[in-house]
C-alpha positions in Angstrom: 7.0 -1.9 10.5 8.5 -6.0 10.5 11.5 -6.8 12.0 14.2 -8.1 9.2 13.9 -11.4 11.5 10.5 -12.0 10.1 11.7 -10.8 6.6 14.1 -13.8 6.8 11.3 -15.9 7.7 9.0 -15.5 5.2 11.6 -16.0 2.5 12.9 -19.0 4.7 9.4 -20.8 4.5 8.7 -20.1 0.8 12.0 -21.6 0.7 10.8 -24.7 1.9 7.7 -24.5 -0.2 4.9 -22.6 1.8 2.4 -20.7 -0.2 1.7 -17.2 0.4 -1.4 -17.1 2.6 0.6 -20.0 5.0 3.1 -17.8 5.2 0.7 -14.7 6.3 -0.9 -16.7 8.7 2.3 -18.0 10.1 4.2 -14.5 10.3 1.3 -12.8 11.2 0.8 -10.4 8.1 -1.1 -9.5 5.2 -0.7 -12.0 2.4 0.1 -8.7 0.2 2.9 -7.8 2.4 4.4 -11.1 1.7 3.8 -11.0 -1.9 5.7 -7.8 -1.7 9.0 -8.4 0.0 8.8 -11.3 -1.9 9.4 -9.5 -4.8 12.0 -6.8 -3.7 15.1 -7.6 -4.0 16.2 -6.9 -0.7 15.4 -5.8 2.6 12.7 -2.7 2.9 14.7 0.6 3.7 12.4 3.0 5.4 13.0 6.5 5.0 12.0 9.7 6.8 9.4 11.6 4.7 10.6 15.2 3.5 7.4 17.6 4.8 6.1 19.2 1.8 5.0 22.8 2.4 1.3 23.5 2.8 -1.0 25.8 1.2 -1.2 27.9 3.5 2.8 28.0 3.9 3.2 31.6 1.8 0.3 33.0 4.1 1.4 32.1 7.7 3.4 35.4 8.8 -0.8 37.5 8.0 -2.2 35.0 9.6 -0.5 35.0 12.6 -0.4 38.5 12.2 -4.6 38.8 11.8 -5.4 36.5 14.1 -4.1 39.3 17.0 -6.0 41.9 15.2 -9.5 39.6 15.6 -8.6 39.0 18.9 -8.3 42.8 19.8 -11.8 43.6 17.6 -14.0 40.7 19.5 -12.3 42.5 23.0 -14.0 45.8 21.8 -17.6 45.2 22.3 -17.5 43.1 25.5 -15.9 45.5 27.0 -18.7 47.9 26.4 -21.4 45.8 27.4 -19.4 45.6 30.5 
């Protein structure tokens, strides 16, 4: 993530005439990442994902659930070797 501070650098120096790659070297970034807030028309606001369910989502409460069961199973035959 920039800082807005270098945001208002790189449109400060194109400003004044700097190409793209000058400004990347200067800033410190990707020539692409200039190109882009270049063309935004503002600031970048970043935003907290929404998690998306998994597969396995609708399936979680048996799997829990089985995984105790296979616990209890592989118990069985050490106990007989014992």
């Amino acid at each position: 993530m920039i800082a807005n501070e270098v945001y208002v650098e790189i449109e400060l120096l194109r400003r004044h005439g700097m190409s793209l790659r000058r400004i990347a070297a200067e800033v410190g970034c990707a020539v692409n990442t200039v190109r882009a807030h270049l063309a935004a028309p503002g600031l970048p606001r970043y935003e907290c994902k929404v998690k998306r369910a998994t597969k396995l989502a609708a399936y979680e409460a048996y799997l829990r659930e089985g995984g105790r069961e296979i616990r209890l199973i592989r118990a069985f035959p050490l106990a007989r070797r014992g």
